[in-house]
C-alpha positions as CSV (number, residue, x, y, z in Angstrom):
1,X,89.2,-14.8,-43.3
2,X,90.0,-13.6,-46.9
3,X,93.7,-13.8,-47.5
4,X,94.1,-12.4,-50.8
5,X,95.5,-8.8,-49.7
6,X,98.3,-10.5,-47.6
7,X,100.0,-12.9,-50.3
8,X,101.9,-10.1,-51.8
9,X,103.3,-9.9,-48.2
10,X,103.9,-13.3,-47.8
11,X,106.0,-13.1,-51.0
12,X,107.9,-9.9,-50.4
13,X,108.5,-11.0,-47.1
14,X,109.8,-15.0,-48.3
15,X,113.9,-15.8,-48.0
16,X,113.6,-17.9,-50.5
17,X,113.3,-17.2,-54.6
18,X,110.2,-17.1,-55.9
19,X,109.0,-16.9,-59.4
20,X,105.9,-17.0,-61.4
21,X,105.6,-17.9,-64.9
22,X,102.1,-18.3,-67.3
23,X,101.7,-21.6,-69.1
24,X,104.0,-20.1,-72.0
25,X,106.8,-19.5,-69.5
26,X,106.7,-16.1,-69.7
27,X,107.4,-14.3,-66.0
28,X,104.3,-13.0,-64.5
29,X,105.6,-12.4,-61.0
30,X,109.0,-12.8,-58.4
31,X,109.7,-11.8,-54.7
32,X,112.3,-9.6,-53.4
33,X,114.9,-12.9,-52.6
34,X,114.9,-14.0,-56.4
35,X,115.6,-10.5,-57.5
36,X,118.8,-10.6,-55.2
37,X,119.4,-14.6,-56.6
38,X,119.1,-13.7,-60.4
39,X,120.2,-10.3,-60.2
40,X,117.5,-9.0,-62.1
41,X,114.6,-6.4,-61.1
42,X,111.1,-7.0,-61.6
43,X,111.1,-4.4,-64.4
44,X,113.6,-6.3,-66.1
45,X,112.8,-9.8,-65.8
46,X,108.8,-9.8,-65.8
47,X,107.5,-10.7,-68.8
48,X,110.3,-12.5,-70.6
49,X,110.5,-16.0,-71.0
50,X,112.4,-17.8,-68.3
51,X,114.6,-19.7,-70.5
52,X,116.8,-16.3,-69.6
53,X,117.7,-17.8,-66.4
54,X,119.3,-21.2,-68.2
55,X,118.2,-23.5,-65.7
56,X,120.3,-26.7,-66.2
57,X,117.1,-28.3,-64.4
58,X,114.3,-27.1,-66.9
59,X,113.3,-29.4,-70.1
60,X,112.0,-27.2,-72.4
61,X,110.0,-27.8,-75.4
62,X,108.6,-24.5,-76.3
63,X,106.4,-25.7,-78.7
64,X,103.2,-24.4,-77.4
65,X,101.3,-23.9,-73.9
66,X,101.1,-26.1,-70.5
67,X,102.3,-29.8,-71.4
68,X,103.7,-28.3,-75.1
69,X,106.3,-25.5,-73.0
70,X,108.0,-27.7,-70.6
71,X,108.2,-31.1,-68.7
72,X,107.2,-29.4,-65.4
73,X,103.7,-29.2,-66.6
74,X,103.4,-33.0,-67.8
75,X,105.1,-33.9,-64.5
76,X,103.1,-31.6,-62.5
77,X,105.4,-30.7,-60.1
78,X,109.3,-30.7,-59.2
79,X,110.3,-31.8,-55.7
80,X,114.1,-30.8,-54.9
81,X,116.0,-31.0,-58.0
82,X,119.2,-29.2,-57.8
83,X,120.1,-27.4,-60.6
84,X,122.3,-24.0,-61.5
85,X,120.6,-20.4,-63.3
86,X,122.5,-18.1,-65.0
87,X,122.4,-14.9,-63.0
88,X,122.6,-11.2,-64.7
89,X,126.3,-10.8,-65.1
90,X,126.5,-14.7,-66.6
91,X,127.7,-15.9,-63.3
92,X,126.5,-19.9,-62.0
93,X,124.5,-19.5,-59.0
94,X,123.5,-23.5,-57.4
95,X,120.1,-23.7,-56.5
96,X,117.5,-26.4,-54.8
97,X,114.1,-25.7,-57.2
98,X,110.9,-27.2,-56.0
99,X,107.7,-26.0,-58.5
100,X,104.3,-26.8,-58.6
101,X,101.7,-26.6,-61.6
102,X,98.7,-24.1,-60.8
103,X,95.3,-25.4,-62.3
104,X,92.3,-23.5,-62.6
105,X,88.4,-25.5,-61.5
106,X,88.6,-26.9,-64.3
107,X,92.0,-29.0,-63.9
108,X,93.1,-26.9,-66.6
109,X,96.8,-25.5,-65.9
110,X,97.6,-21.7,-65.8
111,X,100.9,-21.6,-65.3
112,X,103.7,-22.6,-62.6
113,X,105.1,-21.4,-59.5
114,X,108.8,-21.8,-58.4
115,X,110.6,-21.8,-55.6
116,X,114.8,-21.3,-55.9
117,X,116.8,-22.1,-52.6
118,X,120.7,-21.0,-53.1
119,X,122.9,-23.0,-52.2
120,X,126.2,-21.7,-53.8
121,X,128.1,-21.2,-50.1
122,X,127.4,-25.2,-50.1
123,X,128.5,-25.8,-53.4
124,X,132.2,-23.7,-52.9
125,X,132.6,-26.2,-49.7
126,X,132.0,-29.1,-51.6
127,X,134.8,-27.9,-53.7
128,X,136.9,-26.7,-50.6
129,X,136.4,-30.4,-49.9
130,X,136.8,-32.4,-53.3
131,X,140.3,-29.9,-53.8
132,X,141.2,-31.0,-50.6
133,X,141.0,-34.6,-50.9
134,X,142.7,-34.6,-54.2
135,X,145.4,-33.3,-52.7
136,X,145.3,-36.0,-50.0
137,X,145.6,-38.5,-52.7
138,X,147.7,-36.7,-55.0
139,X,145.9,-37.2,-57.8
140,X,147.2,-34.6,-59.8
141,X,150.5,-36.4,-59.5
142,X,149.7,-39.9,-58.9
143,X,146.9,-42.2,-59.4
144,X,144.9,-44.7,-57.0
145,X,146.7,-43.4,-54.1
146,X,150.1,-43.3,-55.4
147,X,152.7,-40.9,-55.8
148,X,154.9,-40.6,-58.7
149,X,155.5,-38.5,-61.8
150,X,158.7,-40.4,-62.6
151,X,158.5,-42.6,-65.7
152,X,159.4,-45.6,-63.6
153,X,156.2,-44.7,-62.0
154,X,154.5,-44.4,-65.0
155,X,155.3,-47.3,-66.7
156,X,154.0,-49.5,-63.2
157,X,150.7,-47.0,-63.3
158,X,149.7,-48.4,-67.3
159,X,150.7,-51.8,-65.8
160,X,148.5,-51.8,-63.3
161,X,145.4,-51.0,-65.5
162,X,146.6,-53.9,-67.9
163,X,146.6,-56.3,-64.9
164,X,143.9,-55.1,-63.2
165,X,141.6,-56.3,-66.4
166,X,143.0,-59.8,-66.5
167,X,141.4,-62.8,-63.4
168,X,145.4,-64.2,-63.7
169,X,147.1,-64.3,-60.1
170,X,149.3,-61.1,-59.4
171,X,152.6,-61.5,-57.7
172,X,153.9,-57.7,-56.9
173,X,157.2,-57.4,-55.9
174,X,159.3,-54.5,-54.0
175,X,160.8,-53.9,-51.0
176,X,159.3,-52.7,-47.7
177,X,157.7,-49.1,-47.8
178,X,157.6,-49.0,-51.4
179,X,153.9,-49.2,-51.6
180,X,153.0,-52.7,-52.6
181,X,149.3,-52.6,-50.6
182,X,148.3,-49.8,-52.6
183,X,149.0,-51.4,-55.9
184,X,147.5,-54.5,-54.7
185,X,144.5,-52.2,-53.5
186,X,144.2,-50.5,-57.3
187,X,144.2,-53.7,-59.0
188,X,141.2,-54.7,-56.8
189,X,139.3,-51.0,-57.4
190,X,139.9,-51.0,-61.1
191,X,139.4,-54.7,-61.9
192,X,136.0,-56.7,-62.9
193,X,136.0,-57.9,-59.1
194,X,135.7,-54.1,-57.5
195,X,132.2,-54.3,-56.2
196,X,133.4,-57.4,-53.9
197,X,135.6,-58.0,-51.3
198,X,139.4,-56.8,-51.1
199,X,140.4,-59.1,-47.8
200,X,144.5,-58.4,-46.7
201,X,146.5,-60.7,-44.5
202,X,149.5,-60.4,-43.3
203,X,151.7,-64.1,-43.6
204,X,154.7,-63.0,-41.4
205,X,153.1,-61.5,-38.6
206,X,151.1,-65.2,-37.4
207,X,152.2,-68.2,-37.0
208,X,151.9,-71.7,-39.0
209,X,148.8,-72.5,-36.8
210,X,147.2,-69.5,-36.3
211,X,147.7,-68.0,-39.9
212,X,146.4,-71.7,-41.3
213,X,143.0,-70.5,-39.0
214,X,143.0,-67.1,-40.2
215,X,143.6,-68.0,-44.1
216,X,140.9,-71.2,-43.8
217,X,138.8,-70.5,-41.2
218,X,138.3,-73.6,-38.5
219,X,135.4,-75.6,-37.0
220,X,134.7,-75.5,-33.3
221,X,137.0,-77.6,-31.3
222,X,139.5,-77.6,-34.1
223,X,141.9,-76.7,-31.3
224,X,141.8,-75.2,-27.7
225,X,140.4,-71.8,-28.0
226,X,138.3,-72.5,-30.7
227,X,135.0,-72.1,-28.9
228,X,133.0,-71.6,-31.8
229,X,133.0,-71.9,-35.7
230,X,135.5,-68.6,-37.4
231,X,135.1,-68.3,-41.2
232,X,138.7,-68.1,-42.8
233,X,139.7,-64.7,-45.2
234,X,139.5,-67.0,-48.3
235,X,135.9,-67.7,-47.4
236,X,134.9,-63.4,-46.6
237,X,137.1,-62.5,-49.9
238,X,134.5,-65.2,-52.1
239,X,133.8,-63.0,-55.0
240,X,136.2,-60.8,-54.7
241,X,140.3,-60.4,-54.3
242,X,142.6,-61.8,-51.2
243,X,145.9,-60.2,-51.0
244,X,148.4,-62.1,-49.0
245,X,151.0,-59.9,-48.2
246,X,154.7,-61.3,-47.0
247,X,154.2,-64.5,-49.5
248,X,157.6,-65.5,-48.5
249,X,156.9,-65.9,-45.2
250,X,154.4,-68.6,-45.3
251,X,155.7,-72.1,-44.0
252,X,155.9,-75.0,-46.3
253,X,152.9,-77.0,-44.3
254,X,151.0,-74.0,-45.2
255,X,152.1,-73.4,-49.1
256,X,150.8,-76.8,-50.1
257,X,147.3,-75.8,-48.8
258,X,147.4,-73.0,-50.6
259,X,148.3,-74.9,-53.8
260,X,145.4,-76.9,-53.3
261,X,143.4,-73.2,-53.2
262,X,145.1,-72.2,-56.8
263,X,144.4,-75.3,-58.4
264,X,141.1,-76.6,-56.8
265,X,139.3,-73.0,-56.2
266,X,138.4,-74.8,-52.9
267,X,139.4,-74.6,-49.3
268,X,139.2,-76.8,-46.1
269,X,138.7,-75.4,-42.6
270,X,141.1,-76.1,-39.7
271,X,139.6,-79.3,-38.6
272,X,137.2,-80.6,-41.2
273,X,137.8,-81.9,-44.2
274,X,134.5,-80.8,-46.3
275,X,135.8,-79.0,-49.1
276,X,134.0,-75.5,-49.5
277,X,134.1,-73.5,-53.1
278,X,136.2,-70.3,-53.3
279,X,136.2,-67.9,-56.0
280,X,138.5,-65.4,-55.5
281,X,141.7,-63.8,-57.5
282,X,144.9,-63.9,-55.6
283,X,147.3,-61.1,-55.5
284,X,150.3,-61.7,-53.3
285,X,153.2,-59.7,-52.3
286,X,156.7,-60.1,-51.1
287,X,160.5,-58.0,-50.3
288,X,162.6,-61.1,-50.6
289,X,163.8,-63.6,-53.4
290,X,161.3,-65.9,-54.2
291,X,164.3,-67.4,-56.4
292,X,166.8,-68.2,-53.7
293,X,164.1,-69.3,-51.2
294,X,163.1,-72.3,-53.7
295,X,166.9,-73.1,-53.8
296,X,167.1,-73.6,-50.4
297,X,163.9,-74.8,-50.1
298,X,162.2,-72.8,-48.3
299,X,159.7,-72.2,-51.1
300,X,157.7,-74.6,-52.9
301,X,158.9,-73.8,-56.8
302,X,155.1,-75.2,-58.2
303,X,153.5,-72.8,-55.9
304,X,156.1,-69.9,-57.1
305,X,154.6,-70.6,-60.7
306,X,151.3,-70.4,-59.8
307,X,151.2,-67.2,-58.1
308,X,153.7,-65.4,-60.6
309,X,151.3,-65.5,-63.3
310,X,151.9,-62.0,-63.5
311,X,154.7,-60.2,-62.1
312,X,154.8,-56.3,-60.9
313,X,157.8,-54.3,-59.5
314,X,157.5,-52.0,-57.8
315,X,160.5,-49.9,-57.8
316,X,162.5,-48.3,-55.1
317,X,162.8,-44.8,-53.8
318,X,166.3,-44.3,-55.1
319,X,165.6,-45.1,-58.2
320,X,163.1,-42.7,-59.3
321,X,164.4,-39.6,-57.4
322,X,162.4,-37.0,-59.2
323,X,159.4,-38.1,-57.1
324,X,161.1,-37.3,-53.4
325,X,160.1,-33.4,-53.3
326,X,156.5,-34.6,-54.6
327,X,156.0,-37.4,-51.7
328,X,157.8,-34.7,-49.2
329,X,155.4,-31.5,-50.3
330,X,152.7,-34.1,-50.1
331,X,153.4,-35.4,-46.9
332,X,154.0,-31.4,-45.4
333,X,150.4,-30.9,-46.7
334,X,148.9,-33.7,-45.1
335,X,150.3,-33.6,-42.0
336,X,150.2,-30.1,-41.8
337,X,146.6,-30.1,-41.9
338,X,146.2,-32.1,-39.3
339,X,148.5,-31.0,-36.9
340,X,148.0,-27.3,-37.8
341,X,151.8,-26.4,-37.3
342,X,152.8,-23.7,-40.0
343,X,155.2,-25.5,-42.3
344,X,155.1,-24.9,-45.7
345,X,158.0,-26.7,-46.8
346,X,161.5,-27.5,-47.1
347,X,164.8,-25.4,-47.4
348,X,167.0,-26.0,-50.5
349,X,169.8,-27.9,-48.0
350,X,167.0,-30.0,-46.7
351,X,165.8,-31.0,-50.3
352,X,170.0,-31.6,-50.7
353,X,169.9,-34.4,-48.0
354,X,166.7,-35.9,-49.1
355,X,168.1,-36.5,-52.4
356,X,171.5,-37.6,-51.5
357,X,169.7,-40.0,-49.0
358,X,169.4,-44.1,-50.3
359,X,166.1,-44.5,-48.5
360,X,166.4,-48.3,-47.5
361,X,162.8,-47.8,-46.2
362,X,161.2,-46.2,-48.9
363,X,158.4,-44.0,-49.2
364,X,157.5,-45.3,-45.4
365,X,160.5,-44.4,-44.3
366,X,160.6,-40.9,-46.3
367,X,157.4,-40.1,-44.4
368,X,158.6,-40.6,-41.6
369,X,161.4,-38.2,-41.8
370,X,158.8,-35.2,-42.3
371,X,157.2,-36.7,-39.3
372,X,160.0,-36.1,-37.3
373,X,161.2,-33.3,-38.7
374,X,157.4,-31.4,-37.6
375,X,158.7,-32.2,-33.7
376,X,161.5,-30.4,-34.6
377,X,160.8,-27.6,-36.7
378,X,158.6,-24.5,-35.0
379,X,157.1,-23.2,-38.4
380,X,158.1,-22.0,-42.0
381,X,160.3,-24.3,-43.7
382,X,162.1,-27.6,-42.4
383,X,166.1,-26.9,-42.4
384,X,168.2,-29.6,-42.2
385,X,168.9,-29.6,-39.1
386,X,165.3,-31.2,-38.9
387,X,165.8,-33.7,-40.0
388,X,166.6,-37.8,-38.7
389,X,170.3,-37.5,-37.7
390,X,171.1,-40.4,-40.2
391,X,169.2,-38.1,-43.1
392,X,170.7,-34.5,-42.1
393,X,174.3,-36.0,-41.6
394,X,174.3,-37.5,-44.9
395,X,174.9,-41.2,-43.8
396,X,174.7,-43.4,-46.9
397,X,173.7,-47.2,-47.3
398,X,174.3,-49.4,-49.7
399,X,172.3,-49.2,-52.9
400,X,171.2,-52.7,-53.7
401,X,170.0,-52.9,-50.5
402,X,166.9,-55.5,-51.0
403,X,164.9,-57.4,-49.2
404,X,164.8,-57.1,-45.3
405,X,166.9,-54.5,-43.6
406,X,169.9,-55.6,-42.0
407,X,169.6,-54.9,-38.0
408,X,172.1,-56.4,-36.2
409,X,171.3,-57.2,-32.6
410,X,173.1,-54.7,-30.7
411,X,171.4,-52.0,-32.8
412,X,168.2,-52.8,-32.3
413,X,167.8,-53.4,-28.9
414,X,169.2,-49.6,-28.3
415,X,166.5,-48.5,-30.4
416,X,164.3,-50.5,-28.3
417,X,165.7,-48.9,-25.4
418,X,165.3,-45.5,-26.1
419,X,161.4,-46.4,-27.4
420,X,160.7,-48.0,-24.1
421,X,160.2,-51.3,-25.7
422,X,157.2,-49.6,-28.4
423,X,158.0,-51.5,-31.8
424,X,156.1,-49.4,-33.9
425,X,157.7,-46.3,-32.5
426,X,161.2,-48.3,-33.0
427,X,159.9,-49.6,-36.0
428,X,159.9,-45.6,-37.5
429,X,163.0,-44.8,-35.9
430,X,164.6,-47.8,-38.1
431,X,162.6,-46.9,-41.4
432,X,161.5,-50.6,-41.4
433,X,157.9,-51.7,-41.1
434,X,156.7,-53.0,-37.6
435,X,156.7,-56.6,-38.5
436,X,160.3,-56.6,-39.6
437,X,161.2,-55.4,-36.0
438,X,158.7,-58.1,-34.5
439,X,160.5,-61.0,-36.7
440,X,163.7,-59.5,-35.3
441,X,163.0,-59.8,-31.7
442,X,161.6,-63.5,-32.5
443,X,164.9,-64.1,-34.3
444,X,167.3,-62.6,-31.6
445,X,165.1,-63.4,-28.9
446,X,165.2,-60.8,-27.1
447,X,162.7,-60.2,-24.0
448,X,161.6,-56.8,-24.2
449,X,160.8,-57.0,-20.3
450,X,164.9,-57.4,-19.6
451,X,167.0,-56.8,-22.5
452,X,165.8,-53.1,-22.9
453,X,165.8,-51.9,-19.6
């Protein structure tokens, strides 16, 4: 069956662009779907050169025919190479472009036949999406996941990309819900180590024993339990960065082992004693006085030098209070979006008490008020009556508030109470993090299973 009479069909009748051009480039022939694509008509693009189109996926030469014009014909062909043309009123159109060199008997080429797929509808959702992840993570007014345009901010912001260059031991201080993890997290993603681990843990939510296993690792029958061989964090984080969050909160026994680490660059697992090579850069982290734990000695002072190689502080809420509305807007966004209430904002009394507010809890805690203020508020913009009780009536606390939030027994177990015994539910009630309320109970000892009922 001779074909020939029906290809003009099969053009005309393709979704797809198509275009063909002689071994000088020159237009010879198109379909229906790339006169719609380029906005051009036949009449007015066949028989010019094709570098009208600006194809950011062409290589041109144009110094003569076939292999002399363009890459395409020393290549032979072009399999899915997206690329952008410059449509008849100058406009970007995104395009897949797949072409093939046509050869005569004689392998000798003729010219080239192309095939343009658009894609702009997939190219403005990309954008829907990068837009809306940069305003996830603020970076127009922040970087690495953090929020600030204050200079406090800042300052910690060119700090972090000093530090982040050095292999020295970080020690980051601030108090809890200012944000410490995530400047730990951007020295990691902008230092030398980035490619390797980033291993976290937690040193006041386990115990001496069990925090010895998980820093360490253990061999099997270490201890009861320890059915099998665990590698430790130091071990997974080889190559990369450990941060050890809550520095202050690791026991004594504990500390010296971790001396050992810093000065040796080798640990030992829980039960052996064959020493194991560890290359890794600490970063650590802590809310409370380093200082007035080695004068009681609670801290090991040699330790304290180590790991304060270089210091970071991070500072507090209240002191950089130009940098509320933008963590608040950002918040509304966020949550917004994935709760799908309408609020848009806040009310000019609302943004009154959030500024006049100390924010023991920090950023954490300031999120957690627009949290609460969404149950409360139906649509538009949160009022003030929105907001936490403690917030909206304009309770103050005192402004050097450091370290751990004071919670004195009484308190907390009514908090408790009225979260049916849920600590991290109590935990954003307080505007403390959900270790500080576990350390609490352990302190008070109280049993959630009769003190709360």
């Amino acid at each position: 069956m001779d074909l020939t009479p029906y290809w003009k069909t099969v053009m005309d009748t393709m979704q797809d662009g198509l275009l063909v051009v002689d071994d000088f480039g020159s237009i010879v022939a198109m379909n229906p779907a790339a006169e719609e694509l380029t906005g051009y008509s036949q009449g007015e693009l066949v028989g010019r050169n094709c570098k009208v189109l600006g194809c950011t996926g062409c290589s041109i030469v144009g110094q003569g025919p076939g292999p002399k014009w363009c890459q395409l014909f020393v290549d032979g062909s072009v399999r899915a190479k997206r690329c952008t043309i410059t449509n008849k009123d100058g406009q970007q159109v995104d395009v897949i472009k797949r072409a093939s060199v046509l050869k005569d008997e004689n392998g000798q080429a003729l010219g080239a036949v192309e095939t343009l797929i658009d894609i702009s509808e997939l190219a403005k959702k990309e954008q829907e999406i990068t837009d809306l992840r940069r305003t996830l993570r603020g970076q127009e007014d922040g970087r690495y996941g953090i929020l600030g345009r204050s200079e406090a901010m800042q300052r910690l912001f060119d700090l972090i990309e000093n530090v982040s260059a050095s292999e020295a031991p970080v020690l980051i201080h601030g108090e809890s819900g200012t944000g410490k993890e995530l400047v730990a997290r951007a020295i990691h993603q902008l230092g030398p180590r980035r490619e390797e681990p980033f291993i976290k843990v937690n040193c006041a939510a386990l115990n001496e024993s069990l925090l010895e296993s998980e820093l360490f690792g253990h061999v099997r029958g270490a201890f009861t339990g320890a059915e099998r061989t665990r590698v430790g964090r130091f071990e997974a984080a080889h190559g990369g960065d450990i941060f050890l969050d809550e520095i202050g909160d690791v026991p004594l026994a504990t500390q010296v082992k971790l001396l050992r680490v810093l000065e040796n660059r080798e640990i030992e697992r829980v039960g052996d004693h064959q020493p194991i090579d560890v290359d890794v850069r600490i970063i650590t982290a802590t809310n409370q006085d380093l200082d007035s734990l080695i004068a009681q000695g609670e801290f090991r002072e040699d330790l304290f030098y180590r790991i304060n190689v270089v210091p970071l502080n991070v500072p507090p809420l209240r002191r950089r209070l130009e940098d509320i509305p933008l963590i608040a807007h950002h918040g509304i966004q966020r949550i917004a979006l994935k709760s799908g209430k309408p609020i848009t904002g806040v009310t000019p009394g609302a943004m009154e008490r959030l500024l006049a507010y100390p924010w023991p809890g920090n950023v954490r805690e300031l999120i957690n008020a627009v949290e609460y203020a969404f149950v409360l508020c139906p649509g538009g913009l949160i009022a003030a009556e929105h907001l936490p009780p403690k917030i909206a009536g304009g309770e103050s606390a005192p402004a050097h508030r450091r370290g751990r939030p004071s919670l004195d027994r009484q308190h907390l177990v009514e908090v408790l109470r009225q979260c049916g015994g849920n600590q991290s539910q109590a935990a954003r009630v307080l505007g403390v993090s959900r270790v500080t309320v576990w350390k609490r109970i352990k302190d008070y000892g109280i049993n959630l299973r009769t003190d709360i009922v």
